[in-house]
C-alpha positions in Angstrom: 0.0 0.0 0.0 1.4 3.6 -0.8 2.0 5.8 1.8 -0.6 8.3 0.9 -3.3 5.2 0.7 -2.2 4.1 4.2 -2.5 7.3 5.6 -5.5 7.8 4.2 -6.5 4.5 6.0 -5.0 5.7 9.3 -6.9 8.7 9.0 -10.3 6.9 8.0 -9.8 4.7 11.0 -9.2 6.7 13.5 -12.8 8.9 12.4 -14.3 5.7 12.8 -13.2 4.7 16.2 -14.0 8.7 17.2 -17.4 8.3 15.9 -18.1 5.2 18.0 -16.5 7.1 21.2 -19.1 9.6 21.2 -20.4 10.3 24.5 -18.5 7.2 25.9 -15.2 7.5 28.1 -13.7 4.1 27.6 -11.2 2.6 29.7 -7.6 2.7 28.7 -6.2 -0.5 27.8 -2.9 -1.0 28.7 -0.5 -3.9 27.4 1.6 -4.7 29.1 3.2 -6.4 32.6 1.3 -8.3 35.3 2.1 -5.7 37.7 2.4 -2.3 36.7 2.3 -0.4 39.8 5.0 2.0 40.9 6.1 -0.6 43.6 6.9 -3.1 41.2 9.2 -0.9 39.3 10.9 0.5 42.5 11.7 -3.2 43.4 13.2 -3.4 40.1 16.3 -1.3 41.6 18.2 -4.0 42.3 16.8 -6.5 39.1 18.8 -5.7 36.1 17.4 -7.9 33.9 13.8 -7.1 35.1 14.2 -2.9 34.9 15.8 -3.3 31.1 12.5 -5.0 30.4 9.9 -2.2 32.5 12.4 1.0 30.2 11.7 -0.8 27.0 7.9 -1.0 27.4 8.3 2.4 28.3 10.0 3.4 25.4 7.8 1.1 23.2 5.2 3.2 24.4 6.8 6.6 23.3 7.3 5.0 19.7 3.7 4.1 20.0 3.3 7.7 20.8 5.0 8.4 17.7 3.4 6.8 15.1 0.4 7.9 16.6 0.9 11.6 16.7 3.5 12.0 13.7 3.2 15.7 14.2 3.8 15.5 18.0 6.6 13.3 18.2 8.5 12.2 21.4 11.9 13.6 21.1 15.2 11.0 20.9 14.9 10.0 24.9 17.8 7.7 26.4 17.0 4.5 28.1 18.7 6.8 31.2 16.1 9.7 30.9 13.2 7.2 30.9 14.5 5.9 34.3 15.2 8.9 35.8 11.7 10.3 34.8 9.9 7.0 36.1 11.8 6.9 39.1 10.3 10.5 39.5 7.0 10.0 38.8 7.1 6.8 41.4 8.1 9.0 43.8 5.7 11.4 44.1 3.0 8.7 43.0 3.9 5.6 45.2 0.4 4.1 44.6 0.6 4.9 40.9 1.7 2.9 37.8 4.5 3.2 36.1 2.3 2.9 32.4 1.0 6.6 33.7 4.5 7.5 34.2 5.2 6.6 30.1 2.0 8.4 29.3 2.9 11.5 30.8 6.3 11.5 29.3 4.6 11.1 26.5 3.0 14.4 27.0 5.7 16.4 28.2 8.4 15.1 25.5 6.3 15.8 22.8 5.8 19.4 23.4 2.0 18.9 23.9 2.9 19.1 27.6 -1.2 18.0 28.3 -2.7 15.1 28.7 -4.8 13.8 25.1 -8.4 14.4 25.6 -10.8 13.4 23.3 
């Protein structure tokens, strides 16, 4: 399919999933770990194997991000900055999960600095 065509497509699909959202706040989805909460990712400190895995959901989700909201992309982030900003995030939200955490970033690396509404 041609570029033009498949964003055509895009575009097409995403009026048809608006149009059925009408007047109906549907849940997030998330894909993604068993446990997402901000606990589990502080207890990956000391995991290495296990925290690689929680940053490159993270930054799966910022690519996600990306393809999107092609006009509001996520800058280039380092695997570093993703921690950091988690880490944050957990911090001031100890009963949070770390999927918010990627969705904010998403908001604030993009330049939108606001949360998507509908």
């Amino acid at each position: 399919m041609c570029r033009w065509k498949s964003r055509q497509f895009t575009a097409l699909l995403f009026a048809a999933l608006a149009a059925t959202a009408v007047g109906a706040a549907v849940p997030l989805k998330i894909v993604g770990f068993d446990d997402m909460s901000c606990r589990a990712w502080s207890a990956s400190k000391d995991d290495a194997e296990q925290r690689a895995l929680y940053v490159a959901w993270v930054r799966g989700v910022l690519s996600g991000h990306n393809y999107a909201n092609q006009s509001q992309q996520v800058s280039a982030i380092s695997s570093a900055t993703v921690e950091q900003q988690v880490n944050r995030y957990c911090t001031e939200k100890p009963l949070g999960q770390f999927s918010d955490a990627a969705l904010r970033m998403s908001d604030q690396f993009s330049g939108r600095n606001a949360a998507i509404t509908k």
